[in-house]
C-alpha positions in Angstrom: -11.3 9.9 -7.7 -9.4 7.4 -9.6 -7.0 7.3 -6.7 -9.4 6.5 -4.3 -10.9 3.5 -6.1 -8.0 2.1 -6.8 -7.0 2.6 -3.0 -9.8 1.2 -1.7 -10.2 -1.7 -3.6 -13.2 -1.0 -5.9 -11.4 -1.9 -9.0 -10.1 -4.9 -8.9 -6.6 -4.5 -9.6 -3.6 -5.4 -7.5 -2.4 -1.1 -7.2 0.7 -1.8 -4.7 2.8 -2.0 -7.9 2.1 1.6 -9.5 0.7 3.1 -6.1 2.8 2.4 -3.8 1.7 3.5 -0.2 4.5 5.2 1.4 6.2 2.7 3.9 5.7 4.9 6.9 1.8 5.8 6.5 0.3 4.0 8.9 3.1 5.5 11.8 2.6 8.9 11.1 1.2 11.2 13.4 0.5 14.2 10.6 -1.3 13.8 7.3 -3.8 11.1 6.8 -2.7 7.5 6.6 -3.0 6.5 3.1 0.0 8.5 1.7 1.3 7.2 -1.3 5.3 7.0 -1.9 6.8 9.3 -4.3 9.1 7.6 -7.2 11.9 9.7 -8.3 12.2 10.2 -12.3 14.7 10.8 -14.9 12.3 11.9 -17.7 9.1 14.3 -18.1 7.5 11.9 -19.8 7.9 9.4 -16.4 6.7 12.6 -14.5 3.0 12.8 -16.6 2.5 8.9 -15.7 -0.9 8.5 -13.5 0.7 6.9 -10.5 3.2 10.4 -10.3 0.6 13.1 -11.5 -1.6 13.5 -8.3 0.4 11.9 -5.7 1.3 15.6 -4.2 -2.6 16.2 -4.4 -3.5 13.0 -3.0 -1.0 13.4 0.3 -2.5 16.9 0.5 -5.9 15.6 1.4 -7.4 15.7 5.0 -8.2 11.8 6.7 -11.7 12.6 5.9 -11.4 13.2 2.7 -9.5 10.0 2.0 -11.0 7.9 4.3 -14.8 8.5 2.8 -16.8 5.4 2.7 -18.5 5.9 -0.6 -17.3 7.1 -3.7 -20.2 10.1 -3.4 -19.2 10.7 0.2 -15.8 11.3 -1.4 -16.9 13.7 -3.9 -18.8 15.9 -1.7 -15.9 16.1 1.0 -13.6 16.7 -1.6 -16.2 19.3 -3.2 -16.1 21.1 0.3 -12.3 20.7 1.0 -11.8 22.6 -2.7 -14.5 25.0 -2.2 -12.9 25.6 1.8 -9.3 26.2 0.5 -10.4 28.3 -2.1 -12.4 30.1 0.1 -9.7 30.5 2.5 -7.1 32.1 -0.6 -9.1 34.6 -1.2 -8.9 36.1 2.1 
Protein backbone atom coordinates (compact mmCIF):
# COMPACT_ATOMS: atom_id res chain seq x y z
CA UNK A 1 0.00 0.00 0.00
CA UNK A 2 2.90 2.09 0.68
CA UNK A 3 3.91 1.57 -2.90
CA UNK A 4 1.02 2.72 -4.35
CA UNK A 5 0.81 6.11 -2.51
CA UNK A 6 4.00 6.87 -3.12
CA UNK A 7 3.29 6.04 -6.85
CA UNK A 8 0.51 7.84 -7.27
CA UNK A 9 1.35 10.84 -5.65
CA UNK A 10 -0.56 10.88 -2.39
CA UNK A 11 2.38 11.59 -0.30
CA UNK A 12 4.09 14.21 -1.32
CA UNK A 13 7.42 13.22 -1.89
CA UNK A 14 9.50 13.31 -5.08
CA UNK A 15 9.76 8.91 -5.20
CA UNK A 16 11.65 8.79 -8.77
CA UNK A 17 14.81 8.77 -6.64
CA UNK A 18 14.27 5.49 -4.49
CA UNK A 19 11.36 4.10 -6.83
CA UNK A 20 12.55 4.23 -9.86
CA UNK A 21 9.94 3.21 -12.64
CA UNK A 22 11.55 0.84 -14.87
CA UNK A 23 12.56 2.79 -18.19
CA UNK A 24 10.54 0.61 -20.47
CA UNK A 25 7.06 0.57 -18.48
CA UNK A 26 5.02 2.51 -20.36
CA UNK A 27 6.17 0.32 -23.92
CA UNK A 28 5.42 -2.87 -22.57
CA UNK A 29 2.93 -5.02 -23.89
CA UNK A 30 2.85 -7.59 -20.71
CA UNK A 31 2.52 -6.65 -17.08
CA UNK A 32 0.98 -3.55 -16.05
CA UNK A 33 2.61 -0.16 -16.65
CA UNK A 34 3.93 1.03 -13.52
CA UNK A 35 6.78 -1.47 -13.09
CA UNK A 36 9.40 -0.26 -11.00
CA UNK A 37 13.31 -0.86 -11.98
CA UNK A 38 15.19 -3.30 -10.00
CA UNK A 39 18.65 -1.99 -8.33
CA UNK A 40 21.32 -4.56 -8.13
CA UNK A 41 23.02 -4.87 -4.56
CA UNK A 42 26.21 -5.81 -3.00
CA UNK A 43 24.99 -6.24 0.60
CA UNK A 44 21.85 -7.97 2.50
CA UNK A 45 21.46 -5.17 4.37
CA UNK A 46 20.94 -2.99 0.74
CA UNK A 47 18.47 -5.95 -0.17
CA UNK A 48 15.93 -5.32 3.23
CA UNK A 49 15.83 -1.39 2.06
CA UNK A 50 11.93 -0.46 1.28
CA UNK A 51 12.45 0.58 -2.27
CA UNK A 52 14.10 -3.29 -2.95
CA UNK A 53 11.72 -5.32 -0.61
CA UNK A 54 8.45 -5.47 -2.67
CA UNK A 55 9.50 -4.47 -6.01
CA UNK A 56 9.11 -8.36 -7.19
CA UNK A 57 5.56 -8.17 -5.50
CA UNK A 58 4.74 -4.87 -6.82
CA UNK A 59 5.61 -5.97 -10.75
CA UNK A 60 3.64 -9.08 -9.94
CA UNK A 61 0.41 -7.19 -9.71
CA UNK A 62 -2.35 -7.21 -12.42
CA UNK A 63 -3.15 -3.29 -14.17
CA UNK A 64 -6.08 -3.31 -12.06
CA UNK A 65 -4.66 -3.82 -9.10
CA UNK A 66 -2.13 -1.05 -9.64
CA UNK A 67 -4.04 1.18 -11.47
CA UNK A 68 -7.01 1.46 -8.59
CA UNK A 69 -8.25 4.97 -8.10
CA UNK A 70 -8.58 4.96 -4.44
CA UNK A 71 -6.50 3.69 -1.84
CA UNK A 72 -9.75 1.39 -0.66
CA UNK A 73 -10.40 0.36 -4.24
CA UNK A 74 -6.76 -0.82 -3.93
CA UNK A 75 -7.14 -2.80 -0.91
CA UNK A 76 -10.07 -4.66 -2.03
CA UNK A 77 -8.53 -5.65 -5.51
CA UNK A 78 -5.59 -6.52 -3.92
CA UNK A 79 -7.74 -8.49 -1.17
CA UNK A 80 -9.31 -10.43 -4.12
CA UNK A 81 -6.10 -10.88 -6.31
CA UNK A 82 -4.52 -12.61 -2.79
CA UNK A 83 -7.56 -14.45 -1.92
CA UNK A 84 -7.75 -15.52 -6.18
CA UNK A 85 -4.11 -16.83 -6.24
CA UNK A 86 -4.45 -18.46 -3.13
CA UNK A 87 -7.36 -20.01 -4.18
CA UNK A 88 -5.94 -21.05 -7.33
CA UNK A 89 -2.71 -22.99 -5.28
CA UNK A 90 -4.67 -24.94 -3.61
CA UNK A 91 -6.03 -26.60 -6.54
Amino acid sequence: MEVYKYLHGIYRVDSSDFLPLHESASLTTRGQTLKLAKRSSRTQLRQNFFCNRFVNLWNNLPEEVVMAQTVNCFKGRLDKYNADKRFSMEW
